[in-house]
N, C-alpha and C positions, 0 to 999 in steps of 0.2 A: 068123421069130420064134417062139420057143418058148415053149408055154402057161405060166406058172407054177404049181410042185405045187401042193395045197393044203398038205402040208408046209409049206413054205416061209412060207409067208402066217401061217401057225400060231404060226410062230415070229419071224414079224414081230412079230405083233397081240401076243407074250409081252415080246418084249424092248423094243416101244413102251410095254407098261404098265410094264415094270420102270423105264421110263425117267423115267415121268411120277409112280410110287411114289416115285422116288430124289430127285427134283426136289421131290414136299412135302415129304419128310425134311429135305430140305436149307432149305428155306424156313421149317418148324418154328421147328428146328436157329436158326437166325437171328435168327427173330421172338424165341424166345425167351430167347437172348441179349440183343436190344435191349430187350426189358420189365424183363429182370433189372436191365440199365443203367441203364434210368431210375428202377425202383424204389432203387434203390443213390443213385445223384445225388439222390432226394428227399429219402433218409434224412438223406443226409451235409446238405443242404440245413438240414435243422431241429436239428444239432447244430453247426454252423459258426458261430465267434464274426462278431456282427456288430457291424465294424469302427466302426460309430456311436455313441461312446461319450453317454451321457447329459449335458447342462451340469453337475448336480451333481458330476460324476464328475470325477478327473482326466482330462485329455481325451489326455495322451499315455502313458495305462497300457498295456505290455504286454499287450492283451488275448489275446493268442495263446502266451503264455508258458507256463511250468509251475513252479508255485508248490510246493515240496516243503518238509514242515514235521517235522523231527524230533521223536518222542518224548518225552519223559522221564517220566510217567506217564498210563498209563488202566489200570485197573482192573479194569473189568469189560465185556463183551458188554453191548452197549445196542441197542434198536430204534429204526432209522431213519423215523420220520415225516412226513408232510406235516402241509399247515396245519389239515385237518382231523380230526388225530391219527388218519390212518388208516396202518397200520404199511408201509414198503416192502420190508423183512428186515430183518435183524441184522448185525453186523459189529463189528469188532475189533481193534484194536492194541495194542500193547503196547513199554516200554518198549526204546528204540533201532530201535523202528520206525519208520515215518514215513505221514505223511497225506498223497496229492498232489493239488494240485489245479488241473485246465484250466476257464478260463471261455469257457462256449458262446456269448454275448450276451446282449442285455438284452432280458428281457419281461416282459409283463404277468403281477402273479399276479390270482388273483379275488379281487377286496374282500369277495367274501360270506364267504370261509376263516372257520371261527369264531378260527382265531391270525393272523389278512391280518396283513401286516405295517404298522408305523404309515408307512412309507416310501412317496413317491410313485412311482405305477410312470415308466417300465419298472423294473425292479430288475436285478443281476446271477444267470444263469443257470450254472453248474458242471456236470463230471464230477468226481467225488470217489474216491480209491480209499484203501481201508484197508491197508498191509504191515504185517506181523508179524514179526519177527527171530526167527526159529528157526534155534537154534543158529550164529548170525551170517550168518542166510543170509536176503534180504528175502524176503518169500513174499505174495504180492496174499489180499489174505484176499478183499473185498467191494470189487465200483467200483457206484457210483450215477449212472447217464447224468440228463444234464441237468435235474439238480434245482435248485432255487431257492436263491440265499443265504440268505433266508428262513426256507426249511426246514433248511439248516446251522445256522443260529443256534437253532432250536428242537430240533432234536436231538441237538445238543450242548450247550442253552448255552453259546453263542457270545453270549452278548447278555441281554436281560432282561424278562418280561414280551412286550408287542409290538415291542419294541425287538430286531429280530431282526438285528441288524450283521454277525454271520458273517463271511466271510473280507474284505470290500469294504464300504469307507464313502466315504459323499459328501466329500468336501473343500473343495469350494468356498462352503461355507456352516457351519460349524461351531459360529455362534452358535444355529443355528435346531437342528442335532444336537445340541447340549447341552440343548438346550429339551425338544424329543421324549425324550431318556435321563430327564431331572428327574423326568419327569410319570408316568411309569412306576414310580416308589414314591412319587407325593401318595397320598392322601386315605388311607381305611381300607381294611382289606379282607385278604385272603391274599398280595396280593406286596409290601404297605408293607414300606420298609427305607430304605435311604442313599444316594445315588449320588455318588460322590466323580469331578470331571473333573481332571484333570493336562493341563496344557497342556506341553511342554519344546520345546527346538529344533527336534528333527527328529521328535520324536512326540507324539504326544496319547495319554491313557489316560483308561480308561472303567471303573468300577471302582462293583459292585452289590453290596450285604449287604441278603440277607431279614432284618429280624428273628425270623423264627421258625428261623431257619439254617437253611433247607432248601434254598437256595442262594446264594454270593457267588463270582459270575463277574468274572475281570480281563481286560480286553480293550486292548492296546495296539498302533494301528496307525502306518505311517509317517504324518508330517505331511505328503511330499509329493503319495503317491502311493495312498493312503487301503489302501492292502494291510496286512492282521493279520500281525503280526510276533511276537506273544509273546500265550497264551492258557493262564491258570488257571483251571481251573471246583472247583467242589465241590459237587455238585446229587445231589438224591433223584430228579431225572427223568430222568437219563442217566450216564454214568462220571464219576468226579474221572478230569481231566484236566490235561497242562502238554506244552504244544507251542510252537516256538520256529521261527521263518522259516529255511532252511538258509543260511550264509554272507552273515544278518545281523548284525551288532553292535548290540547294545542301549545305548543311547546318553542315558543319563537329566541330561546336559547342561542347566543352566534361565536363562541371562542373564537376569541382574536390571536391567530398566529401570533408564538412568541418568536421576537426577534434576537436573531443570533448574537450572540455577546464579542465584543472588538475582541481580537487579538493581540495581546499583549504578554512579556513579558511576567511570572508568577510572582507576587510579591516577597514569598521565602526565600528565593533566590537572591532577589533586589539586598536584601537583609544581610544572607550572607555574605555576599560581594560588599555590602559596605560595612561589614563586622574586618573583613579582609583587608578591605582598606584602611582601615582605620588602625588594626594591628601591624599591618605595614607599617604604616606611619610614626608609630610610637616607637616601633624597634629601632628606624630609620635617621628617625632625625635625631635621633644624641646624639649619633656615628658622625652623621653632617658635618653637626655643631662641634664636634670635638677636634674632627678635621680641623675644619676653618680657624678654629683658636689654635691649633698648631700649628699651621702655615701661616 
């Protein structure tokens, strides 16, 4: 048996360390793959629609859909706010462009917001994005990840006062939504004005005038499915706007209650009774007459 060199040994102990260098790389390599993955799955986790719609809510809303709403005026660059009018950027469309909108699920906002919405939570959660038609070409100006309908309706005027309706309204209750819109121009103050409800077949409209005109927002969503289908604003706190649901039909349709028919008497009845009477009569009166010429 032959000594081995130290040579040899040398480049044992080299190529074992290279082995055992290559071996953490590769385990790194791995690891950090698998953290990237689950930081990824957490994310997607807190913007994934959850499937549980609210009882208010319609309960078989496309929550996974994508709601694309055409154009036809805004005006001006407006900044995007939360409830506690604090800015989240700016953004902008313009007409023939369009607003799209994905809803992430329903949650809590904070009642302390100084604008919380009058709405019981959970509320409706969105990804919002802004296209601009340049030169007939859509271009994403601004998307907003997971903001609250809440804060749609305040940064658009979507809605009035805390009455923040935005793209999604309760449906299942709509005496108690009329209720909440009313209260929002009582008494005195800087947002008194009118609120007109329109009830029709297949929608309802919500329709706001400040007196001091410094806004009168029209809000008209489906009756089935509580989704905004047609929105006019005209506000000193955000763009005049007019946006329309894509390949909806406005359908201002209003069946008039029919009114219940008087009670009365059938008239087949009426018939026989005087077929009755009248046969009475004929039998009756010879008998009379013949009396009377005999007495």
């Amino acid at each position: 048996m032959f000594p081995i060199s130290s040579d040899i040994l040398v480049k044992k102990q080299i190529k074992k360390e290279r082995i055992m260098k290559n071996t953490k790389k590769i385990l790194y390599i791995v690891g950090s793959l698998i953290f990237v993955q689950i930081l990824f799955q957490s994310h997607i986790s807190t913007v994934k629609a959850n499937n549980s719609i609210p009882t208010p809510y319609y309960q078989d809303l496309d929550i996974n859909g994508t709601y694309i709403y055409n154009v036809t005026e805004f005006d001006t660059k407006f900044t995007w706010l939360d409830l506690n009018w604090s800015p989240r950027g700016d953004a902008i469309t313009n007409p023939g462009g369009q607003i799209v909108v994905n809803f992430t699920g329903f949650y809590d906002d904070d009642p302390l917001f100084l604008s919380a919405s009058c709405f019981n939570n959970p509320i409706p959660y969105i990804n919002i994005t802004f296209m601009e038609n340049v030169t007939s070409t859509l271009v994403t100006n601004t998307t907003f990840y997971n903001v609250s309908n809440s804060e749609a309706g305040l940064s658009l005027a979507i809605g009035y006062n805390l009455f923040h309706s935005g793209f999604l309204i309760q449906v299942n209750n709509l005496e108690n939504l009329t209720t909440l819109a009313a209260v929002q121009v009582s008494g005195t103050g800087f947002m008194q004005g009118d609120f007109i409800y329109e009830e029709y077949d297949y929608m309802v409209g919500f329709v706001f005038k400040q007196d001091n005109m410094n806004q009168n927002s029209t809000m008209i969503y489906d009756r089935t499915t509580g989704i905004l289908v047609y929105s006019k604003v005209q506000s000193i706190f955000g763009p005049d706007l007019e946006i329309q649901l894509s390949g909806y039909e406005l359908n201002f349709q209003k069946t008039e209650p029919v009114e219940p028919a008087e009670p009365g008497i059938p008239s087949f009845p009426l018939f026989l009774l005087g077929a009755i009477i009248t046969t009475t009569l004929i039998l009756v009166i010879p008998n009379l007459t013949k009396k009377i010429r005999t007495n």
